[in-house]
GULOVO-698089 format. One record per residue (C-alpha): x negated, y negated, z negated; residue number from 0. Coordinates in steps of 0.25 Angstrom, whole numbers, m for minus. Example, Ala and Ser with C-alpha at 12.3 -4.5 7.8 and 13.67 -1.06 7.14 Angstrom:
      c1      c2      c3   num
     m49      18     m31     0
     m55       4     m29     1
This chain:
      c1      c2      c3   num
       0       0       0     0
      m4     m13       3     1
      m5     m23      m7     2
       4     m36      m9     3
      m3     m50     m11     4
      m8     m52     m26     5
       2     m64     m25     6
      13     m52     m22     7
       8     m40     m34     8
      18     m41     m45     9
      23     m34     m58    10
      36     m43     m64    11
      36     m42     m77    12
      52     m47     m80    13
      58     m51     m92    14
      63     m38    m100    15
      72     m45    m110    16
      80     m55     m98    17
      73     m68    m105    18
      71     m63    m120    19
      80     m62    m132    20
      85     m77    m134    21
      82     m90    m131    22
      73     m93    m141    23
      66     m78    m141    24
      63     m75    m127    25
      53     m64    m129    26
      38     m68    m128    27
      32     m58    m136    28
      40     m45    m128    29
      39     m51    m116    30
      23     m52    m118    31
      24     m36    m123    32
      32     m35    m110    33
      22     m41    m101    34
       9     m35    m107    35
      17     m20    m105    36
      17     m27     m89    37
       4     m29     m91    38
      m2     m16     m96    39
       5     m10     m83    40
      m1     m19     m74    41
     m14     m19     m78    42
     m13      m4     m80    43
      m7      m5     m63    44
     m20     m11     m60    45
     m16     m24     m62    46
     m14     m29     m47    47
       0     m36     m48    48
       3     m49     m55    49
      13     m48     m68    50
      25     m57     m62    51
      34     m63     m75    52
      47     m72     m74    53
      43     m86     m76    54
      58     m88     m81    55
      55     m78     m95    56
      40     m81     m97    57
      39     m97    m102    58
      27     m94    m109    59
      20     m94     m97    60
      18    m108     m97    61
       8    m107    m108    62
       1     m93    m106    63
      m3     m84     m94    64
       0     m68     m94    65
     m10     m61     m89    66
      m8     m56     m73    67
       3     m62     m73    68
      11     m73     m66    69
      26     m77     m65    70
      38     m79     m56    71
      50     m89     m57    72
      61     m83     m50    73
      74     m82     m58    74
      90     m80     m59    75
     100     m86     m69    76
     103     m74     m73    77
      96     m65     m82    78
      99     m51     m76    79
      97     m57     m63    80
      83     m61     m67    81
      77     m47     m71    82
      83     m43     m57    83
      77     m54     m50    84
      65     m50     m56    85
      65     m36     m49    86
      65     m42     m36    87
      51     m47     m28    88
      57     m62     m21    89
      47     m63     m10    90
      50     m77      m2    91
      38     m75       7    92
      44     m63      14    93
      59     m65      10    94
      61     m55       3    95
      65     m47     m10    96
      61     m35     m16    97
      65     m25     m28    98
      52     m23     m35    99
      48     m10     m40   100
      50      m7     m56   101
      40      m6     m67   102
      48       2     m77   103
      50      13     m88   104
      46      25     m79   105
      34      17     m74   106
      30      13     m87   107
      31      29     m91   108
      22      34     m81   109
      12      23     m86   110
      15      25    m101   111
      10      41     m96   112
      m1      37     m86   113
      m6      24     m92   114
      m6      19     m78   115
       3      13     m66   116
       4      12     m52   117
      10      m1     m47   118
       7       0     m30   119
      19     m10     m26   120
      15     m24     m26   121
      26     m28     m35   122
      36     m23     m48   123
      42     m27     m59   124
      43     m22     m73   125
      55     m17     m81   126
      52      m7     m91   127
      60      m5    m105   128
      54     m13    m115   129
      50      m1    m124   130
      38       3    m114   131
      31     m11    m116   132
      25      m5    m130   133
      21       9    m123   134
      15       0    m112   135
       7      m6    m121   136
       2       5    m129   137
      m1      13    m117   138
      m9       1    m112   139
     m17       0    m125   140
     m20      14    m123   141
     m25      13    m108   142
     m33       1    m115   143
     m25     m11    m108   144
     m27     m24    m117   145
     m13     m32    m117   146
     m12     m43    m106   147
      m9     m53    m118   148
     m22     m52    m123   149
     m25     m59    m109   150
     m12     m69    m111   151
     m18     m85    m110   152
     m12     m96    m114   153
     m11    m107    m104   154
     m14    m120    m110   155
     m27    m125    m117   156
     m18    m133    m126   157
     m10    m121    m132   158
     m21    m112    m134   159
     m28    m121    m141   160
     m16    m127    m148   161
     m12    m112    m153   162
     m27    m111    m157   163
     m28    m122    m166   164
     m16    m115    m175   165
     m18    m100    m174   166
     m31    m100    m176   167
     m34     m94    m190   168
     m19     m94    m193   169
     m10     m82    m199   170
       1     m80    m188   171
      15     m77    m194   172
      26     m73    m183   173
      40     m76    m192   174
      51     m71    m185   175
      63     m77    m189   176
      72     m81    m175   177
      77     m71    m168   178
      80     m57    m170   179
      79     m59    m188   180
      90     m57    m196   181
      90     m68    m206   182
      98     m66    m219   183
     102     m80    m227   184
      92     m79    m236   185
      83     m80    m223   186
      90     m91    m216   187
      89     m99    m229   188
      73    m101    m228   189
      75    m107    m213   190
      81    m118    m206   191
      94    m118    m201   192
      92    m118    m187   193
      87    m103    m187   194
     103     m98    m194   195
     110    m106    m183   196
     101    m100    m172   197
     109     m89    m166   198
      95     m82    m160   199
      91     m82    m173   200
     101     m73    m177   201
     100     m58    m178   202
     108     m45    m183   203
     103     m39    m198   204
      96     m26    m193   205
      86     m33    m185   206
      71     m28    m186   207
      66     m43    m189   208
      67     m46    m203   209
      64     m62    m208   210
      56     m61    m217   211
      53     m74    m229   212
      46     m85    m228   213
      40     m80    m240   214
      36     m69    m235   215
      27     m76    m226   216
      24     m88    m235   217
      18     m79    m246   218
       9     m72    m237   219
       4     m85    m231   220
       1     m89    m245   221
      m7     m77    m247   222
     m15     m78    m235   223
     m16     m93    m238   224
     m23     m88    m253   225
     m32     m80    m246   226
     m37     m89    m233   227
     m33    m104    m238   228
     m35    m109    m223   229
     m26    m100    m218   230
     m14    m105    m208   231
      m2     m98    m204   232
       4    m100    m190   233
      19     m97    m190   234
      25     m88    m177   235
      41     m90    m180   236
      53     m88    m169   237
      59    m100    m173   238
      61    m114    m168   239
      48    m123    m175   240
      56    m130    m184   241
      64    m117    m190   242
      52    m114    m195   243
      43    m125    m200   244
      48    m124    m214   245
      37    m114    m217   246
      27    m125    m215   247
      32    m131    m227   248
      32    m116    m235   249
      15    m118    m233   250
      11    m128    m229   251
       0    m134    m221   252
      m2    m117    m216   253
       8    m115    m207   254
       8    m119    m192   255
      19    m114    m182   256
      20    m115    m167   257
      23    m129    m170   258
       8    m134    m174   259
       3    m126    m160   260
      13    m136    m154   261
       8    m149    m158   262
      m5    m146    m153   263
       0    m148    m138   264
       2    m158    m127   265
      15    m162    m129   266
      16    m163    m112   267
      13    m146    m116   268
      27    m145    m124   269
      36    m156    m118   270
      43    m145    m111   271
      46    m137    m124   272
      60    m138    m133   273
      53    m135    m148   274
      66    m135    m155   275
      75    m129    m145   276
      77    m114    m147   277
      79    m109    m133   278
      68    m118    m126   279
      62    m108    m120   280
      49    m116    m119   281
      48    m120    m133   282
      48    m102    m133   283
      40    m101    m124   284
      27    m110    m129   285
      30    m106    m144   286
      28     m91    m140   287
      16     m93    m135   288
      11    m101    m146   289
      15     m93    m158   290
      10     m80    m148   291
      m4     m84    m147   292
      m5     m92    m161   293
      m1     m79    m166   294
      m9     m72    m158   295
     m22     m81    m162   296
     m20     m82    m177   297
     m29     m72    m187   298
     m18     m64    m194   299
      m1     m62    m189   300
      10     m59    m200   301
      20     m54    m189   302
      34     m52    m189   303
      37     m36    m189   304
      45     m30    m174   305
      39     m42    m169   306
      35     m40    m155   307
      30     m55    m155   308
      18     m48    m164   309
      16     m37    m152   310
      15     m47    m142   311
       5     m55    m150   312
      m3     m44    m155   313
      m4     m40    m139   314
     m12     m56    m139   315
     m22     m54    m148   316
     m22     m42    m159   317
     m21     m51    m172   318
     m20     m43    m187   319
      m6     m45    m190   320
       4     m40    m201   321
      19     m41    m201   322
      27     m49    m212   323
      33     m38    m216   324
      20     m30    m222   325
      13     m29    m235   326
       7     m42    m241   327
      m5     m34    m244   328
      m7     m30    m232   329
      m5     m41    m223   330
     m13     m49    m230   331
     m26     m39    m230   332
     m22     m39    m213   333
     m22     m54    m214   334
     m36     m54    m222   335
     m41     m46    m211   336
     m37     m52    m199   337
     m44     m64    m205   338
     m56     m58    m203   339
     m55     m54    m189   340
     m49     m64    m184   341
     m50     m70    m169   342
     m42     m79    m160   343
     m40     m79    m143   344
     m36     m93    m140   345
């Protein structure tokens, strides 16, 4: 077979989750899992075809560049009509329009079985069931595949820098307390308002993510305070800036939040972005990446348990982490630790 242009050699990665979960929550962290389980297949395909994503769900690509990728605009009003669109090669220079070939679950078997893949067509598209992008990766760690996020850069000098002047030497806590926590009203007592009457903030009982105190957390800040006097804490939280800026005033002068990475750019960098709208999607987008790769950079992380925001960044760099809901004892030996060994990548 003769091979297309390099222009023409494609893998679509498209949206699994028709735009994310709400408004306010549209899936950074899986979507990353998502396209680094593209990206194991690919490089494991040889790596000749370029990793095509859809402009319309992937606003942080404003700030950072996935590797081998590169992205299209082409989009319908309609959701469903979009992931069928999105199966569809639209070439204008020869007027035509073709179904792509599937990357899916039996092609993903016989690589989870072989540990390769054979991609000869010049262009497909990928829809595989979520529960492969973990078996992906693990069979990539096997074959000694290091993740493509590892390779993710962020665009502008002033946001790397800017993220580097507040995570350096900082504990990174992830506080998940938006959407998908069941908040009991003891719980919504200690927080403004604004998160009771949100209804994405609302969810059932029996969810798997428990909201845990700002005790909790405040007590164990103290303690690592006791035992490194200069330490600072940056604060990863999944709700609007001023929902949680109370905490400041719990310890203060230690904590810092996406806000303080904020202040430290060009205001013509952020003129686009609506801070305290819930569904601007580019105030979503730019906080991402900056509690991402502030997490990602800081010495020690005291994450949120079932998170899959903790996968993504762990895929980024490989920090010592514990989660909030472990022993005292033993986070604070990790966090000890961690301290010694402790390096950054910005």
């Amino acid at each position: 077979m003769v091979k297309n242009s390099v222009e023409r050699r494609y893998l679509r990665v498209l949206e699994p989750w028709k735009g994310g979960h709400t408004p306010a929550d549209t899936g950074f962290g899986n979507r990353l899992l998502h396209f680094d389980a593209c990206y194991m297949l690919y490089m494991v395909s040889g790596a000749e075809h370029f990793l095509e994503l859809e402009t319309r769900y992937w606003n942080e690509l404003k700030y950072i560049d996935l590797p081998g990728a590169r992205h299209i605009d082409i989009r319908h009003h309609l959701e469903d009509a979009q992931q069928w669109l999105g199966t569809f090669d639209l070439d204008h220079n020869n007027d035509t329009i073709t179904k792509l070939p599937r990357i899916g679950n039996e092609e993903v078997e016989k690589f989870l079985k072989t540990g390769t893949i054979d991609l000869p067509e010049p262009r497909y598209y990928f829809k595989f069931d979520w529960d492969y992008v973990a078996k992906i990766l693990e069979k990539a760690k096997e074959l000694k595949i290091p993740s493509g996020l590892k390779r993710v850069k962020i665009r502008s000098p002033y946001l790397r820098k800017a993220i580097s002047h507040v995570a350096v030497n900082a504990v990174g806590i992830h506080m998940r307390r938006g959407n998908g926590v069941w908040k009991s009203k003891k719980d919504y007592a200690e927080l403004p308002p604004s998160v009771k009457d949100n209804e994405d903030y609302n969810a059932l009982p029996d969810t798997i993510y428990k909201y845990w105190s700002d005790d909790k957390y405040i007590s164990l800040m103290k303690e690592m305070v006791e035992i490194h006097p200069e330490q600072k804490f940056y604060i990863s939280c999944d709700l609007l800036d001023e929902e949680y800026e109370y905490l400041r005033n719990k310890f203060p002068g230690k904590i810092y939040t996406r806000k303080d990475v904020v202040s430290l750019l060009p205001k013509n960098f952020i003129e686009d972005v609506k801070f305290n709208t819930v569904t601007d999607l580019n105030r979503v987008a730019i906080e991402s990446v900056i509690d991402m790769y502030t997490l990602a950079n800081s010495s020690f992380i005291l994450g949120s348990p079932h998170s899959t925001w903790l996968d993504s960044i762990l895929r980024v760099k490989n920090v010592s982490f514990n989660f909030i809901s472990q022993a005292k004892d033993e986070i604070l030996k990790n966090y000890i630790q961690a301290k010694e060994t402790y390096t950054t990548i910005i």
